[in-house]
N, CA, C and O of each residue as an XYZ file, in Angstrom:
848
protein
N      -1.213     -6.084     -2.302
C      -0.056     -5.209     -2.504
C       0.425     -4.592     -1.187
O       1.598     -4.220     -1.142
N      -0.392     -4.437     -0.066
C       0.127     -3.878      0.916
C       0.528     -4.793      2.181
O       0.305     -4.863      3.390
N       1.298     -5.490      1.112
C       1.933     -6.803      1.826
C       2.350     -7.644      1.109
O       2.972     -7.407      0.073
N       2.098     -8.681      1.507
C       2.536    -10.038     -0.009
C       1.316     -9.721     -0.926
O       0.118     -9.586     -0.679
N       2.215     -9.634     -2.332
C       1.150     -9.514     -3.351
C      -0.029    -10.993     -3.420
O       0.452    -12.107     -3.624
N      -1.024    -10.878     -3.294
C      -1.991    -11.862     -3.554
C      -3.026    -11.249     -4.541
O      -3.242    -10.046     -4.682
N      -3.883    -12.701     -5.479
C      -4.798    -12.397     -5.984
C      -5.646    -13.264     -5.112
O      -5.481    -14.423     -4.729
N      -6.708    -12.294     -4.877
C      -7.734    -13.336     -4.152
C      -9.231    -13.709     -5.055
O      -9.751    -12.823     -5.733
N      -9.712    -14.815     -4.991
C     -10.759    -15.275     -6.110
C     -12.380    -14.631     -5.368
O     -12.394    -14.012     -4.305
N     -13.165    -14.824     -5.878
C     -14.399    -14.682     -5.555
C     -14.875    -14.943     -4.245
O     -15.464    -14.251     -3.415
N     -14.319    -16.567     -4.277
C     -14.881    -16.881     -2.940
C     -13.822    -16.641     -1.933
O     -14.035    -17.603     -1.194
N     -12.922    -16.069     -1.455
C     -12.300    -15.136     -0.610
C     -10.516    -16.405     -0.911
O      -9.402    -16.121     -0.471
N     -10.717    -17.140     -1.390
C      -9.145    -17.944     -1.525
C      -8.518    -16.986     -2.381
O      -8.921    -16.191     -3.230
N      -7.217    -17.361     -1.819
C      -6.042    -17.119     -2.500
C      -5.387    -17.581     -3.738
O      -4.473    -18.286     -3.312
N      -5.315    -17.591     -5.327
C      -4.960    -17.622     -6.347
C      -3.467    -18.121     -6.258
O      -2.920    -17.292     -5.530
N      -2.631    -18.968     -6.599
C      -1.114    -18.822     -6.543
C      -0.600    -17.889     -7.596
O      -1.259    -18.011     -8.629
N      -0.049    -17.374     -7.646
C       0.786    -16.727     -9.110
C       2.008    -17.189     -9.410
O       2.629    -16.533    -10.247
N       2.752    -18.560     -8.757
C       3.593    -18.775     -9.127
C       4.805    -18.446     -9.528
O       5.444    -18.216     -8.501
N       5.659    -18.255    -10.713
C       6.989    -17.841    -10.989
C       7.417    -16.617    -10.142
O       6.465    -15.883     -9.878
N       8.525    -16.244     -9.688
C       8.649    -14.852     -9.264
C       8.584    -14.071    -10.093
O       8.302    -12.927     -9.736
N       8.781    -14.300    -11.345
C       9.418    -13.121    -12.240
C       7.352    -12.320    -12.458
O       6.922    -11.170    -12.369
N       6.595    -13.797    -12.779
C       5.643    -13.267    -12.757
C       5.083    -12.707    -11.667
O       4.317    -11.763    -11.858
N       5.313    -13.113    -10.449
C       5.003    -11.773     -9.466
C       5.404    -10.289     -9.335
O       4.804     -9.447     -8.667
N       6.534    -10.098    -10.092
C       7.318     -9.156    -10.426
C       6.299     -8.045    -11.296
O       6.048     -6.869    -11.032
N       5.769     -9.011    -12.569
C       5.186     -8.460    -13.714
C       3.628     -7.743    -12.964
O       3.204     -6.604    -13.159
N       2.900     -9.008    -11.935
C       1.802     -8.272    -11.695
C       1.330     -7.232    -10.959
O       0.252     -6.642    -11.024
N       2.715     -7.010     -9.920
C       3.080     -6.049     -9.071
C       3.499     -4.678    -10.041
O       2.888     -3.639     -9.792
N       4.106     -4.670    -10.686
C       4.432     -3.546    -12.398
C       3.029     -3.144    -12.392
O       2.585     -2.077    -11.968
N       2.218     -4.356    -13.038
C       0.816     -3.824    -13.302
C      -0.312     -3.098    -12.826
O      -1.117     -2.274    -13.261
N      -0.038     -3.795    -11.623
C      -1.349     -3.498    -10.468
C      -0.214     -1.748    -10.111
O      -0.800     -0.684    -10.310
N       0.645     -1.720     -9.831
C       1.082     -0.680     -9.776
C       0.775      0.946    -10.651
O       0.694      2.066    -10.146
N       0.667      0.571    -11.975
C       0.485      1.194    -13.259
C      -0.974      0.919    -13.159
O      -1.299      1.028    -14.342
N      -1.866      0.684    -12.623
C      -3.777      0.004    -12.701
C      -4.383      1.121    -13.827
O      -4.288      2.348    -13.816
N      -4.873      0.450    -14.555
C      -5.575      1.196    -15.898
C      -4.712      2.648    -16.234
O      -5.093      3.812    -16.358
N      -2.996      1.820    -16.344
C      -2.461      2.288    -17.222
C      -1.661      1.370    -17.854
O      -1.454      0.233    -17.428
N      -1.116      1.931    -19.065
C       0.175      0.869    -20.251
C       1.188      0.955    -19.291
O       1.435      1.974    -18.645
N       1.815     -0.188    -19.190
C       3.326     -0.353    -18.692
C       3.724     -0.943    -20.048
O       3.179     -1.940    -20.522
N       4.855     -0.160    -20.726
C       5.759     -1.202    -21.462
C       6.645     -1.929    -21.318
O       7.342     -2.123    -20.322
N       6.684     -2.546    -22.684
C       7.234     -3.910    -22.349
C       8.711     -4.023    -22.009
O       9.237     -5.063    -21.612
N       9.262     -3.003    -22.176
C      10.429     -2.882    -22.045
C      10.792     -2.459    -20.586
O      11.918     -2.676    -20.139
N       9.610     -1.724    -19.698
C       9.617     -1.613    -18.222
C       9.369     -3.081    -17.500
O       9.805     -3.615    -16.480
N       8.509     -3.436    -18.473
C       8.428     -4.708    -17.662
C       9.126     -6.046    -17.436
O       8.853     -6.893    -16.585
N      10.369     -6.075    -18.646
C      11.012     -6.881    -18.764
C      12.374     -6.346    -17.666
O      13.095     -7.126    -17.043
N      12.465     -5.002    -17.646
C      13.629     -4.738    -16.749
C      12.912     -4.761    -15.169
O      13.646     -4.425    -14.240
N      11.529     -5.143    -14.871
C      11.206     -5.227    -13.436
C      11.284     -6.585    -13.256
O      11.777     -6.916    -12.178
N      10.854     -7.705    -14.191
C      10.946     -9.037    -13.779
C      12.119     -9.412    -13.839
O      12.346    -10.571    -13.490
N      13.137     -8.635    -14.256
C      14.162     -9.454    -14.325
C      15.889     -8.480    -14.006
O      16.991     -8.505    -14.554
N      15.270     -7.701    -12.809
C      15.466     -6.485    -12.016
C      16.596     -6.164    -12.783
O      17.651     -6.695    -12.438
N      16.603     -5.373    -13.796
C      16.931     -4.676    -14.839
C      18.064     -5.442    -15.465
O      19.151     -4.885    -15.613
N      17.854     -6.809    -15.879
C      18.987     -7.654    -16.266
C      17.930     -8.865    -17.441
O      17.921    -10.088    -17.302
N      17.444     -8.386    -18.110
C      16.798     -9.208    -19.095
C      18.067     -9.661    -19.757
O      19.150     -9.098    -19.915
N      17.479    -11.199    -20.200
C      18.023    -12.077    -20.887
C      18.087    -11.927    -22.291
O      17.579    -10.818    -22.453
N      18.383    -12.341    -23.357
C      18.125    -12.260    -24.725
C      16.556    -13.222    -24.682
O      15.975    -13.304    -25.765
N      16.233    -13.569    -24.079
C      15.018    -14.427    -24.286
C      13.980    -14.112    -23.253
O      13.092    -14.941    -23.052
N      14.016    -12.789    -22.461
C      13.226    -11.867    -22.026
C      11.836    -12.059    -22.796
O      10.807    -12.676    -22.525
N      12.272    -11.216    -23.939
C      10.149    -11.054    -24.171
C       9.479    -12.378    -24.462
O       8.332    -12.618    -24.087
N      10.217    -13.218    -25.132
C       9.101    -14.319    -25.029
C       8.657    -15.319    -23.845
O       7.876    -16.267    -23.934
N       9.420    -14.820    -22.615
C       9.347    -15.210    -21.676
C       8.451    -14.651    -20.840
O       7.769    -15.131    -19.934
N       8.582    -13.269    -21.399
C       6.832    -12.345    -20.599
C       5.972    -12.453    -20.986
O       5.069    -12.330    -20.160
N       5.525    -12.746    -22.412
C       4.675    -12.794    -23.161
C       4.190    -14.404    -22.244
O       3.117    -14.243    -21.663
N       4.645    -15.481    -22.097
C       4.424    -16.339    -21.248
C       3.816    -16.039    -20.163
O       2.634    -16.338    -19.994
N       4.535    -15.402    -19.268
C       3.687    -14.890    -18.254
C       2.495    -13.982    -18.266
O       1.661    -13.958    -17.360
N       2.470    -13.457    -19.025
C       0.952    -12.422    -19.428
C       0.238    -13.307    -19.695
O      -0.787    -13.422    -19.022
N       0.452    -14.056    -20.542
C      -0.473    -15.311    -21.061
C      -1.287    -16.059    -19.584
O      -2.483    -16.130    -19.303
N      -0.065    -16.543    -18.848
C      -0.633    -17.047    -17.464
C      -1.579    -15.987    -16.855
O      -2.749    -16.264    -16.593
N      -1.084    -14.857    -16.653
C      -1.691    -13.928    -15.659
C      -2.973    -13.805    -15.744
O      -3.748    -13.608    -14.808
N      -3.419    -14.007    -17.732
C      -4.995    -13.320    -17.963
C      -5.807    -15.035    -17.431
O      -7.015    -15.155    -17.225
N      -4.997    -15.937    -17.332
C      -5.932    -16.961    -16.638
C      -5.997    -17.048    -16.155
O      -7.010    -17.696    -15.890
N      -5.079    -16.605    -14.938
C      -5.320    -16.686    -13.238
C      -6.570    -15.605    -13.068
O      -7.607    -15.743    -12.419
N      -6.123    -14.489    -13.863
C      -6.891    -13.377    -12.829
C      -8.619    -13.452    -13.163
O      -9.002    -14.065    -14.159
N      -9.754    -12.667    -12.094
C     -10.612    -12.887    -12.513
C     -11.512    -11.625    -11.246
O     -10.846    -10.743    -10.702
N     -12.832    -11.762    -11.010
C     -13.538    -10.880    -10.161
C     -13.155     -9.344    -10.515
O     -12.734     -8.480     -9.747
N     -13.469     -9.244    -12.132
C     -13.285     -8.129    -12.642
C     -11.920     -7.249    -13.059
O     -11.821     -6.129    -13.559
N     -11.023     -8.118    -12.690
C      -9.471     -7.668    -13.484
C      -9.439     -8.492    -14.480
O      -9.479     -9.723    -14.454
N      -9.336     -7.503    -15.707
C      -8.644     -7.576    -16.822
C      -7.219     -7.419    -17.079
O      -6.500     -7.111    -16.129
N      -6.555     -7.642    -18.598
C      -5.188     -7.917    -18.444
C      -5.134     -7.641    -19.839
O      -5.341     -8.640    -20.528
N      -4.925     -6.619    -20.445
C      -5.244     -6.340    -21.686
C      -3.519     -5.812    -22.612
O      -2.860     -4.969    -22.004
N      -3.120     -6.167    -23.542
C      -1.716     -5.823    -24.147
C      -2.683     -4.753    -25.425
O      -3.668     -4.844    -26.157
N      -1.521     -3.693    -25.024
C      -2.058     -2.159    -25.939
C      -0.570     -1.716    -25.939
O       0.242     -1.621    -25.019
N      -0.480     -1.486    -27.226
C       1.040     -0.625    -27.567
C       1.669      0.404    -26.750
O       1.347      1.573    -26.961
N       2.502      0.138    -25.867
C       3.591     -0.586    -26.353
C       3.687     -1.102    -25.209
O       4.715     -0.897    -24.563
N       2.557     -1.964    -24.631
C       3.177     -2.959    -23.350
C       0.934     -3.465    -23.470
O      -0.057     -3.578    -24.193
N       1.543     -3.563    -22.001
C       0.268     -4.296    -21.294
C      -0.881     -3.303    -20.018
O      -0.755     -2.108    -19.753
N      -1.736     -4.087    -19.540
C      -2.343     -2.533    -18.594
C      -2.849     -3.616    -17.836
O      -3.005     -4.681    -18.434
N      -3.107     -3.554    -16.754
C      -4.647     -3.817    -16.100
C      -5.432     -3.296    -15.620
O      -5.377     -2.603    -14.604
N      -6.304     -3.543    -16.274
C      -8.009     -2.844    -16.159
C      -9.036     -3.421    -15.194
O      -9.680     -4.401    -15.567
N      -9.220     -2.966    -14.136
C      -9.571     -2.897    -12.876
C     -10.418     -1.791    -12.063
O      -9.885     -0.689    -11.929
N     -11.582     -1.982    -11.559
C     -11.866     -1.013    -10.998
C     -11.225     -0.657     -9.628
O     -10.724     -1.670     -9.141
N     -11.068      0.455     -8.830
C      -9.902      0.687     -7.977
C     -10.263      0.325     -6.735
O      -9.351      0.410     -5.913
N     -11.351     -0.071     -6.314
C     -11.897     -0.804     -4.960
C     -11.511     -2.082     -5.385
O     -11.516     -2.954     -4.517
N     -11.146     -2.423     -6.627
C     -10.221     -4.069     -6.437
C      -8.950     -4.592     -6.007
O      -8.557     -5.737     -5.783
N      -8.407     -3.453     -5.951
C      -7.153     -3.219     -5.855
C      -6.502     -2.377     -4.072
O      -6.529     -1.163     -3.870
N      -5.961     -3.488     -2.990
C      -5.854     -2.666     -1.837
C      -5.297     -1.200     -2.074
O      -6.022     -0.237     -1.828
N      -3.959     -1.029     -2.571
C      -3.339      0.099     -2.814
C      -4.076      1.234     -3.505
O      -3.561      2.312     -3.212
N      -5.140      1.347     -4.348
C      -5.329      2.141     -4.959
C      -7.167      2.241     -3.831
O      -7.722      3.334     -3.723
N      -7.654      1.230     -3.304
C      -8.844      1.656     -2.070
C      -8.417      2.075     -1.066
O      -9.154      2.756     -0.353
N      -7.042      1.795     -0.672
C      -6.208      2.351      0.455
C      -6.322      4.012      0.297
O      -6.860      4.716      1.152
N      -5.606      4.631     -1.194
C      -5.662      6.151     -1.321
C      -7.176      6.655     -1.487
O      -7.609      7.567     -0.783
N      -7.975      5.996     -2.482
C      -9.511      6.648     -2.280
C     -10.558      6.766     -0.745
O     -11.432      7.574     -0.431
N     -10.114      5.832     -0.193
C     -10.545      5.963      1.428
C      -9.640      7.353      2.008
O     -10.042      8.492      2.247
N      -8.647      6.920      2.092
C      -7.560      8.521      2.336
C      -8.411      9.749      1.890
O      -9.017     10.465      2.687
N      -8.399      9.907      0.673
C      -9.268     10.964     -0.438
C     -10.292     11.242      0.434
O     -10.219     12.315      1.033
N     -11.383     10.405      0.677
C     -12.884     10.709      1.030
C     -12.513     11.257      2.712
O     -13.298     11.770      3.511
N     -12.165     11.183      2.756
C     -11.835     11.211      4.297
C     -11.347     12.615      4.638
O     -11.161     12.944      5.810
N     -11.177     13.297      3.796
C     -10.413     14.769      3.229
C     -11.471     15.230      3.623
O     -11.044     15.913      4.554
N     -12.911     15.429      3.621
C     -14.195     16.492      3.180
C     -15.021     15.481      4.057
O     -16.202     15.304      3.757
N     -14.545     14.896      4.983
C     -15.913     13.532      5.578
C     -15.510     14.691      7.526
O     -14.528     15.257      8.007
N     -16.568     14.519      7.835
C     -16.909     14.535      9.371
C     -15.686     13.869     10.273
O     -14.999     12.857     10.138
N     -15.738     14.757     11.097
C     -14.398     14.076     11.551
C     -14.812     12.639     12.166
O     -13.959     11.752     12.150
N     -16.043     12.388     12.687
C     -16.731     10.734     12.847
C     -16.312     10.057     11.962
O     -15.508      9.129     12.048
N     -17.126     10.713     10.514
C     -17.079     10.010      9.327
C     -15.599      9.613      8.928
O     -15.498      8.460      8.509
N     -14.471     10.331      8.979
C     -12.766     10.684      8.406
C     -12.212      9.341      9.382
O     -11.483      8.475      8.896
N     -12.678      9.310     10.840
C     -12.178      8.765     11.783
C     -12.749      6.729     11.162
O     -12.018      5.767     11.397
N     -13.804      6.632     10.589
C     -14.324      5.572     10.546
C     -13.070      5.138      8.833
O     -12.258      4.240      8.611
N     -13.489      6.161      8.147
C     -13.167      6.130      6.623
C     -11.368      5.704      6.929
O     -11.038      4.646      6.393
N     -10.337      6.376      7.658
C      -8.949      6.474      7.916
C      -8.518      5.396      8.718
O      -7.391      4.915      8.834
N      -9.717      5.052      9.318
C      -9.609      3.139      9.986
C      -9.719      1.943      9.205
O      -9.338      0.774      9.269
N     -10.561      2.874      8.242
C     -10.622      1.090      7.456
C      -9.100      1.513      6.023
O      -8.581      0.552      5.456
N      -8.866      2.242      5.849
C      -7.899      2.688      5.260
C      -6.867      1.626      5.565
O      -6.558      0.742      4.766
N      -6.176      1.820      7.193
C      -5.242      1.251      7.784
C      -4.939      0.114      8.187
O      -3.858     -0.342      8.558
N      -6.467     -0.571      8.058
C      -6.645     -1.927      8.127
C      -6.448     -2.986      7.027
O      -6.489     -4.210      7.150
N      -6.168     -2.056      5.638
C      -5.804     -2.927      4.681
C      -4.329     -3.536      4.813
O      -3.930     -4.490      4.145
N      -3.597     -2.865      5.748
C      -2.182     -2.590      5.295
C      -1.769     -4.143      5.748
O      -2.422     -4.382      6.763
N      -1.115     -5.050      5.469
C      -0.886     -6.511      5.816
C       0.955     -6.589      6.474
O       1.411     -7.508      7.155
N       1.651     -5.439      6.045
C       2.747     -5.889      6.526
C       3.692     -4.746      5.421
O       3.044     -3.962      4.726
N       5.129     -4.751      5.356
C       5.868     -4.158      4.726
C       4.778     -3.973      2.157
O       4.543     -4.962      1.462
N       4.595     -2.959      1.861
C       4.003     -3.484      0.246
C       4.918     -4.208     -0.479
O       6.083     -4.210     -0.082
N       4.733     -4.586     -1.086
C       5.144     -5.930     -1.892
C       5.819     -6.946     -1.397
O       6.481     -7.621     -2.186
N       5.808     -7.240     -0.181
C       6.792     -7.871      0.856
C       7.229     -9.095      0.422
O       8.140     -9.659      1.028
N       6.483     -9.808     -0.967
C       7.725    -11.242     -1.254
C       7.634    -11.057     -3.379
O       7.341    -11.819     -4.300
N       8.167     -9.307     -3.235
C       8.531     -9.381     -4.672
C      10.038     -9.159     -4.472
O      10.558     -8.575     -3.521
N      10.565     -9.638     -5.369
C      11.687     -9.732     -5.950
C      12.742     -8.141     -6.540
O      13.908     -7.754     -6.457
N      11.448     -7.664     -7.118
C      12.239     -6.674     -7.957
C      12.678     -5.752     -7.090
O      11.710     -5.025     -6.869
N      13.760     -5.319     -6.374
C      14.636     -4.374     -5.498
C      13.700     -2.902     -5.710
O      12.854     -2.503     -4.909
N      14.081     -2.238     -6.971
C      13.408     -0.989     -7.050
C      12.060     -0.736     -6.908
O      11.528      0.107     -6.187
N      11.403     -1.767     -7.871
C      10.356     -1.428     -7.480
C       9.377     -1.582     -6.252
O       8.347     -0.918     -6.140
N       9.869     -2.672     -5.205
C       9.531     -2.409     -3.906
C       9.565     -1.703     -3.286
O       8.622     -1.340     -2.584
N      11.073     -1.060     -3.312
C      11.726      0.264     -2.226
C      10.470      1.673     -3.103
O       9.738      2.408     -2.441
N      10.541      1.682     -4.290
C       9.888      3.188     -4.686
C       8.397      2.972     -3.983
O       7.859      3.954     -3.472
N       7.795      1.796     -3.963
C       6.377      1.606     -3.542
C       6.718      1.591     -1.930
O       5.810      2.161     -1.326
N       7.512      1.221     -1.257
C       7.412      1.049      0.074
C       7.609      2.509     -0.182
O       6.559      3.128     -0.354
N       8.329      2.956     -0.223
C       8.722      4.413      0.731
C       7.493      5.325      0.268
O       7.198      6.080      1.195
N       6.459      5.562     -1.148
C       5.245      5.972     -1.503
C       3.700      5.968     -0.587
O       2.776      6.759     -0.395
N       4.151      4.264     -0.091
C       2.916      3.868      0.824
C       3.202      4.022      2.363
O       2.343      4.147      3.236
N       4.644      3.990      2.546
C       4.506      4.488      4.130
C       4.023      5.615      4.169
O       2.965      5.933      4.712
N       4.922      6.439      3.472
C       4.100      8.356      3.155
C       2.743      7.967      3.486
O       2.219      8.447      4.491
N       2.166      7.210      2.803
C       0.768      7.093      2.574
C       0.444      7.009      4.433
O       0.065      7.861      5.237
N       0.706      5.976      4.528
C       0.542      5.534      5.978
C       0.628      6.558      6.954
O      -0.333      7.012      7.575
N       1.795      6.902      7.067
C       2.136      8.323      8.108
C       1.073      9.484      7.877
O       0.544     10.111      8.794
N       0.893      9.634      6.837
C      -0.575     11.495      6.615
C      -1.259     10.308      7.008
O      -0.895     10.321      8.184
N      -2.066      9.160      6.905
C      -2.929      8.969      7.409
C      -3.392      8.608      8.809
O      -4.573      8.420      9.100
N      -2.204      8.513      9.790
C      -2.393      8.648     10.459
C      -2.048      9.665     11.232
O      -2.278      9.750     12.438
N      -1.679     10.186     10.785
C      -1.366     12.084     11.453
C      -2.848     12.614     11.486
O      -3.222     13.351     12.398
N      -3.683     12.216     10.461
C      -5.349     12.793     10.167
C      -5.645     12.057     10.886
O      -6.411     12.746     11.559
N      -5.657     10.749     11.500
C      -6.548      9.987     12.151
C      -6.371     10.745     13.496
O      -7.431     11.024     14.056
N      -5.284     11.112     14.087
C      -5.051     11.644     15.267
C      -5.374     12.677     15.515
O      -5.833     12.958     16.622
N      -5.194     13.743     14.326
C      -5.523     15.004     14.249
C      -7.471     15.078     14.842
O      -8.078     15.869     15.564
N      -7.859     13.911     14.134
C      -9.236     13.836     13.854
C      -9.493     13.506     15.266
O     -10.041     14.416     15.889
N      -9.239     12.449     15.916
C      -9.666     12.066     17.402
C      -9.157     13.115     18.395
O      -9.865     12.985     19.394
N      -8.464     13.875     18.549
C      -7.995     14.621     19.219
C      -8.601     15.869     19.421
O      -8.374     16.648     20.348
N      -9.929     16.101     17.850
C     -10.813     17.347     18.110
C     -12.264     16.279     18.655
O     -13.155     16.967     19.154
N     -12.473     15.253     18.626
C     -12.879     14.530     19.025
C     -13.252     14.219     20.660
O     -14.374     13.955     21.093
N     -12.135     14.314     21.352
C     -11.866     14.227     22.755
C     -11.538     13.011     22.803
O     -12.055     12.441     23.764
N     -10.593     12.068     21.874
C     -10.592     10.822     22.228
C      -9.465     10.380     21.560
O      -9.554      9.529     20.675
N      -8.006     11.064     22.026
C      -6.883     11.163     21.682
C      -5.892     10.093     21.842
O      -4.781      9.992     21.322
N      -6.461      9.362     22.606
C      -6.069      8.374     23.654
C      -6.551      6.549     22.395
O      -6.280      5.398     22.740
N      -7.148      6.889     21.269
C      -7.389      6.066     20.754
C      -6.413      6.012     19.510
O      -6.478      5.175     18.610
N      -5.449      7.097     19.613
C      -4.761      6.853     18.227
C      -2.730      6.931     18.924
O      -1.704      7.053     18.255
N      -2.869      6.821     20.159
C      -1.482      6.909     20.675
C      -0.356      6.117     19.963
O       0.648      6.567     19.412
N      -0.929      4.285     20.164
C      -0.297      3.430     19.488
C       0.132      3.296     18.190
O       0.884      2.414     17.775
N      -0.524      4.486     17.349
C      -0.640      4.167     15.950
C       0.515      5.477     15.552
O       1.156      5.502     14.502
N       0.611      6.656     16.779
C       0.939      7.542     16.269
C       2.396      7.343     16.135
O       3.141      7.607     15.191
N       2.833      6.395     18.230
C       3.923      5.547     18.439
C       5.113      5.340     16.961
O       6.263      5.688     16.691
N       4.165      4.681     16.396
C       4.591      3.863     15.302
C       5.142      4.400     13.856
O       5.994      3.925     13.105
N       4.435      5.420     13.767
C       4.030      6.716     13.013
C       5.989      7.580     12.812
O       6.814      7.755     11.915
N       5.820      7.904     14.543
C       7.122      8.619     14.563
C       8.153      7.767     14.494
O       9.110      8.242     13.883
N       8.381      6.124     15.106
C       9.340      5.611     14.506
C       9.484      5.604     12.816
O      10.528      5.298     12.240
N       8.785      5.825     12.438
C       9.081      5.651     10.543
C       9.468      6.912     10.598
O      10.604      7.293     10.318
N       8.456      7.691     10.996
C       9.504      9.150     11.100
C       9.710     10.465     11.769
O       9.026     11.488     11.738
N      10.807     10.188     12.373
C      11.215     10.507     13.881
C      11.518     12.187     13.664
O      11.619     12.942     14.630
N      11.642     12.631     12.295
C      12.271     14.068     12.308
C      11.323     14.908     11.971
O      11.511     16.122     12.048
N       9.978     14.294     11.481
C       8.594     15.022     11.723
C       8.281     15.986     12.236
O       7.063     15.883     12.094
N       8.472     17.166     12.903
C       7.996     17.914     13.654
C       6.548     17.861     14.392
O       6.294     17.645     15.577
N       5.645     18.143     13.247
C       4.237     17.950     13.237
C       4.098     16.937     14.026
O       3.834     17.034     15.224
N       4.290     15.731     13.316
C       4.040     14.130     13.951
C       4.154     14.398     15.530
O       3.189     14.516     16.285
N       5.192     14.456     15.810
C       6.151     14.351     16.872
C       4.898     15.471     18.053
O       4.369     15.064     19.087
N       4.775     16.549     17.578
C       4.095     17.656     18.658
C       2.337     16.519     18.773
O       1.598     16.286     19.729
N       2.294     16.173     17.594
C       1.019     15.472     17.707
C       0.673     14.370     18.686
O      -0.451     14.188     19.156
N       1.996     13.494     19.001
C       1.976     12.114     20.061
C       1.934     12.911     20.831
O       0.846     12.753     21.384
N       2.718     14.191     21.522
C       2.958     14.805     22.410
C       1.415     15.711     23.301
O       1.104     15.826     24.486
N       0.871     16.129     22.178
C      -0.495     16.596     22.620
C      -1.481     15.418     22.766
O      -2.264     15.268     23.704
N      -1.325     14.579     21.667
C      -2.332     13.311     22.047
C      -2.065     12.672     23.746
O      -3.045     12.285     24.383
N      -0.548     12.614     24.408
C      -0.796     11.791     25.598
C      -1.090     12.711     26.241
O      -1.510     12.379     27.349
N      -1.058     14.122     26.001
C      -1.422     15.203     27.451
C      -2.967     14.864     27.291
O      -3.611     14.309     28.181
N      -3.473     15.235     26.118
C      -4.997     14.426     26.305
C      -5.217     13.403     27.097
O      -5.720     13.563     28.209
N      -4.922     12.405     26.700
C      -4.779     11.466     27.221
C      -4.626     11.284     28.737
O      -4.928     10.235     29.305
N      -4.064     12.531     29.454
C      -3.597     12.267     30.721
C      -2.491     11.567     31.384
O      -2.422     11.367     32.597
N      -1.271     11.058     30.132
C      -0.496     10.136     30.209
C       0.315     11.296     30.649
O       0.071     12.489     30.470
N       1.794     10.489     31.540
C       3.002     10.747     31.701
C       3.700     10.929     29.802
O       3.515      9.993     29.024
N       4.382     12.102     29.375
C       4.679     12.179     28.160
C       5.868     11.797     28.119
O       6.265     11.819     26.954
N       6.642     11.453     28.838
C       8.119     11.012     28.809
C       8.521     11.331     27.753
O       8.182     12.450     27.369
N       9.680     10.228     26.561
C      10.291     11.040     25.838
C       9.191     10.421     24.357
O       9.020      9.220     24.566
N       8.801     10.642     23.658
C       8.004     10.886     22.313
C       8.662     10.057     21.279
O       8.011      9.317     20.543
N      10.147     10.194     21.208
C      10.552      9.102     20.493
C      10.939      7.238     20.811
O      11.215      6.262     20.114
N      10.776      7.489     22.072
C      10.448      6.260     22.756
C       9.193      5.109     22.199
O       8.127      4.868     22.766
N       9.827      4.395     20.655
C       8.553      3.743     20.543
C       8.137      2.291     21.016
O       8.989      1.492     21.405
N       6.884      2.009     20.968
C       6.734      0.469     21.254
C       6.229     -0.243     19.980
O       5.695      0.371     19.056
N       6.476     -1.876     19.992
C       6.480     -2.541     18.732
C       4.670     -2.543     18.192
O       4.341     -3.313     17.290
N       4.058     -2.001     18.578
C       2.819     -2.349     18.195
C       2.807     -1.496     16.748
O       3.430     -0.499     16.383
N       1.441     -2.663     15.851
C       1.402     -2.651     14.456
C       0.952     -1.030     13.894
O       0.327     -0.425     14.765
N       1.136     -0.327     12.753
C       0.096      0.573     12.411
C      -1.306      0.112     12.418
O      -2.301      0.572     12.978
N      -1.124     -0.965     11.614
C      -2.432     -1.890     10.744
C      -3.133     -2.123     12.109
O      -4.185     -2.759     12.162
């Protein structure tokens, strides 16, 4: 999810999921994780709010596919008045992405600094980056950058009581291009390069390097 949606199997391959519409549906799901999405949400995400008269039996198709693709402990269960998947949340990048975040709240700033790295390392590229459905990408992208940006505002925050400010510059770089009107952010690159010992020139000056 924090990138192209993939299911990955046991032995570390990649699953196809085929149809878009059904990428649509499992992205809904994994979104909603051990909750009901109905069917009526889900027919207006696969079919970005333009269902056909022949919509539900066309999802019901794809659910059908989905519970055979999926496997390594996701379930795919239909409960009134839609469908869920039932998953524990370390299966799922997006939802180990926020519980790493979480722990990292009350962890050592060593510990926060290790926990907020592997956080950031899930991230693969723009979330849902080859779904289809318009809205529901944009509401999840703009949810998980948030996500992205506090976490690395803490990662910096964290190295910087650290004495080792100079390890989160690039990330912070990146940080303020997503968002430049930050205040906080912004004083944060600014104290991180005086740490650092760098020339601070201008702060919104970013370079292309990744968060991830």
């Amino acid at each position: 999810m924090l990138g192209p949606v993939e299911l990955l199997r046991s032995d570390g391959r990649t699953a196809a999921i085929g149809a878009a519409k059904r990428r649509n549906v499992l992205a809904a799901l994994a979104i909603g994780l051990n909750r009901v999405v109905s069917v009526d949400r889900l027919m207006d995400i696969a079919w970005n709010g333009d269902p056909p008269p022949t919509a539900r039996a066309s999802l019901q198709g794809h659910i059908v596919q989905l519970r055979k693709d999926l496997g390594n402990g996701l379930k795919l269960v239909t409960r009134f008045p839609g469908d869920l998947l039932l998953a524990p949340r370390s299966l799922l990048d997006v939802t180990r992405f926020e519980d790493l975040i979480a722990d990292a709240r009350d962890a050592s700033d060593e510990e926060a600094v290790d926990l907020l790295r592997a956080a950031l390392a899930l991230r693969r590229g723009p979330a849902l980056a080859d779904v289809e459905a318009e809205g529901l990408r944009r509401d999840a992208s703009d949810r998980l950058d948030e996500s992205v940006v506090t976490a690395v505002h803490e990662l910096a925050r964290r190295l910087n009581r650290l004495g080792r400010a100079v390890e989160a510059i690039d990330q912070l770089r990146e940080a303020v291009a997503m968002r430049p009107l930050r205040e906080p952010l912004v004083e944060l690159l600014v104290l991180s390069l005086h740490q650092a010992g760098r020339q601070v020139g201008n702060p919104g000056h970013i370079r292309g390097n990744s968060i991830a």
